[in-house]
C-alpha positions in Angstrom: 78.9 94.7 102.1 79.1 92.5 105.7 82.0 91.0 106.5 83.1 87.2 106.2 82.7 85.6 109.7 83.6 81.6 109.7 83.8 79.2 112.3 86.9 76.5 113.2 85.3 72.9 113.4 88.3 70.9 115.0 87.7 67.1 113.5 89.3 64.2 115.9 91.5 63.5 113.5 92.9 66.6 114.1 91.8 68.3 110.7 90.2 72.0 111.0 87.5 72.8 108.8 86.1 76.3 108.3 82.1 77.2 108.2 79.6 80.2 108.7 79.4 81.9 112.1 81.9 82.8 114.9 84.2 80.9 117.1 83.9 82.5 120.5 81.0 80.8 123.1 81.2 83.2 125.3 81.3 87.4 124.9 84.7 87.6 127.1 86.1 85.4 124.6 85.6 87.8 121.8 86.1 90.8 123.6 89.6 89.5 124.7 90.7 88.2 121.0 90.6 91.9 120.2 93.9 92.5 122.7 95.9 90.3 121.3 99.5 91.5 120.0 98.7 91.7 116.2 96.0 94.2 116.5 98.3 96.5 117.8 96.6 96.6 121.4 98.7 96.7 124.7 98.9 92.9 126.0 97.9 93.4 129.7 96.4 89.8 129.8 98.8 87.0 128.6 96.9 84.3 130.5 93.9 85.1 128.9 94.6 85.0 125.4 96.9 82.4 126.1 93.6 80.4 127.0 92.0 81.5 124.2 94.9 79.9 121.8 94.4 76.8 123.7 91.0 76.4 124.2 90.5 77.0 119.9 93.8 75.2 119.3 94.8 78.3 117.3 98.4 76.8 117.2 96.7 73.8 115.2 96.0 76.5 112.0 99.2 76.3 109.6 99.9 78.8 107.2 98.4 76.4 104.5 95.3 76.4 105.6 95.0 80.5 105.3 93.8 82.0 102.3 97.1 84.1 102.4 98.7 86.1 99.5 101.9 84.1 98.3 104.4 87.2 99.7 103.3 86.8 102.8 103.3 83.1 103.7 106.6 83.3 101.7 107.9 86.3 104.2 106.2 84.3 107.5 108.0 80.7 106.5 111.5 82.4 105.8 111.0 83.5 109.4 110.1 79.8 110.1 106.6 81.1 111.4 104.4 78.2 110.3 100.9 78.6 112.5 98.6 81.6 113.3 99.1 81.6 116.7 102.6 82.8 116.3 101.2 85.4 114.6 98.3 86.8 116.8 101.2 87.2 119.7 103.4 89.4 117.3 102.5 93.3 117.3 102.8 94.8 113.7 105.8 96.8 114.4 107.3 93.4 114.5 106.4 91.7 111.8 107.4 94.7 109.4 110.4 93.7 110.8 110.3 90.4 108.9 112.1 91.3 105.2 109.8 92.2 102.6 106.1 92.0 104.5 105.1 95.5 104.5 102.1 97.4 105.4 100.3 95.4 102.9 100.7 92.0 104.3 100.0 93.1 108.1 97.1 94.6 107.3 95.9 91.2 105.5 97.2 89.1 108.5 95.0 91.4 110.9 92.1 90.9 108.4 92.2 87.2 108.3 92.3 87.1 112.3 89.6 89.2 111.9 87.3 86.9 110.0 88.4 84.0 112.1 87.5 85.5 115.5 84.0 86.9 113.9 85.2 90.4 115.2 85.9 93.9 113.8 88.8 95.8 114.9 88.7 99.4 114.6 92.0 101.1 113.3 
């Protein structure tokens, strides 16, 4: 079975809409998602990925609009962590720190980044 890859659409009004296909424009750009914190990979490029957030307005992707499990966007919001890029620059070790999102929910945060991004991290 292949995997879901979608696409951000970033409407003026600010809205983000989801379709078929794969953000990046560029090969860097998808090589370089696959470094960030929350796929467990050292972060030797903070600039980079920091561009990456920016340029795809990552930060503009609330909780809401994730297809989350109801434990974890409960856990992430008692932490006061409202959009994904919070998220992405968080390694796993710490957010199974956060109270009650185990292995489970980190696993399911990594997978939805996944999808996003159009990319398959190996584990």
């Amino acid at each position: 079975m292949g995997r879901l890859h979608i696409k951000l659409i970033f409407e003026r009004n600010g809205e983000v809409k989801w379709c078929a296909g794969g953000i990046f424009t560029n090969l860097w750009e998808r090589r370089m998602a696959e470094y960030f914190p929350l796929f467990g990979s050292p972060c030797h490029n903070l600039d980079a990925l920091t561009h990456i957030v920016n340029k795809y307005r990552l930060n503009a992707i609330t909780l809401d609009s994730l297809d989350l499990s109801v434990r974890t966007s409960n856990c992430l919001r008692k932490e006061n962590i409202e959009t994904f890029d919070v998220i992405l620059m968080m390694y796993p070790y710490q957010l199974r720190q956060i109270e009650n999102l185990g292995e489970k929910s980190v696993r399911e945060l990594q997978e939805t980044a996944e999808d996003i991004f159009g990319i398959e991290v190996d584990k």
